[in-house]
C-alpha positions in Angstrom: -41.3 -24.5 20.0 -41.5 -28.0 19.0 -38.8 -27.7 16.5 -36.1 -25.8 19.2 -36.7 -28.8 21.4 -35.8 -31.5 18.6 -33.1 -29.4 16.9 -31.7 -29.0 20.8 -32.0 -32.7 21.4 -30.4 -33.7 18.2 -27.3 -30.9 18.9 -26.9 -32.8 22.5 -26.9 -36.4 21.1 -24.4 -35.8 18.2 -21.9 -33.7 20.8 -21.9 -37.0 23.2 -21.5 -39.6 20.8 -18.9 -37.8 19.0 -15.2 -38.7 20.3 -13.2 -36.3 22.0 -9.7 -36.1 21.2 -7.3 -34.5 23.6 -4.3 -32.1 22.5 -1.7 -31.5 25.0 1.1 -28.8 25.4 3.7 -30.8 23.2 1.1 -30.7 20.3 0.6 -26.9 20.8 4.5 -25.9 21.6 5.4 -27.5 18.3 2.4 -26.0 16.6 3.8 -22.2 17.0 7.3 -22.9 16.7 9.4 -20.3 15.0 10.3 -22.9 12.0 6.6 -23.3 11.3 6.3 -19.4 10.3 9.7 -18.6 8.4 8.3 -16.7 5.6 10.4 -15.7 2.9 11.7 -12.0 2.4 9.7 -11.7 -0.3 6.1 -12.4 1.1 3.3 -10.5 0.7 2.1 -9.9 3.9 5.1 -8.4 4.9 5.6 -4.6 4.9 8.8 -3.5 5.5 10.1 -0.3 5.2 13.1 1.1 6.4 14.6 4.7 6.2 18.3 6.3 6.9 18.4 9.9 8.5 21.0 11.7 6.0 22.2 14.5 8.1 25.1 17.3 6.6 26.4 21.0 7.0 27.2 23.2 4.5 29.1 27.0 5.5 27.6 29.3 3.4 30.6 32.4 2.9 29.5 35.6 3.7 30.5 39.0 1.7 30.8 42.7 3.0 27.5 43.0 4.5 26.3 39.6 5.6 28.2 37.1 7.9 29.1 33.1 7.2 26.7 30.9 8.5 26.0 27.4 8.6 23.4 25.9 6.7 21.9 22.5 8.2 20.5 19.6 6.1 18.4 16.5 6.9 16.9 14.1 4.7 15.2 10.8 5.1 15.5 8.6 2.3 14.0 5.0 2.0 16.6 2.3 1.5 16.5 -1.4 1.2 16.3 -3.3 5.1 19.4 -5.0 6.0 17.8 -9.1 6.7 
């Protein structure tokens, strides 16, 4: 118990005679600017990815006992990201 008390006096006296320095809004605005964070495309903390919807038709003919239809396609494919 004794040893709470000191540690908790010592704690109290090193928070009061330290100084206190004060950071205002203009310190913090300019902290998070936009500039500040302008990574490079190539980072590594950055995952991109970024995929095209390929879409076509194709008519498949038909003969004497089936009919023409249409055959639908879609495919995603990865592709590079436009910056």
């Amino acid at each position: 118990m004794r040893l709470n008390r000191n540690f908790f006096l010592l704690i109290t006296l090193f928070l009061f005679t330290s100084p206190v320095y004060s950071f205002n809004w203009k310190e913090f605005l300019n902290s998070v600017a936009p500039d500040k964070y302008d990574f490079p495309i190539n980072a590594r903390n950055k995952n991109v990815t970024c995929w095209k919807i390929v879409y076509w038709e194709e008519y498949i003919e038909g003969d004497a006992h089936r009919s023409g239809h249409v055959k639908k396609n879609r495919k995603e494919l990865k592709i590079d990201c436009p910056y």
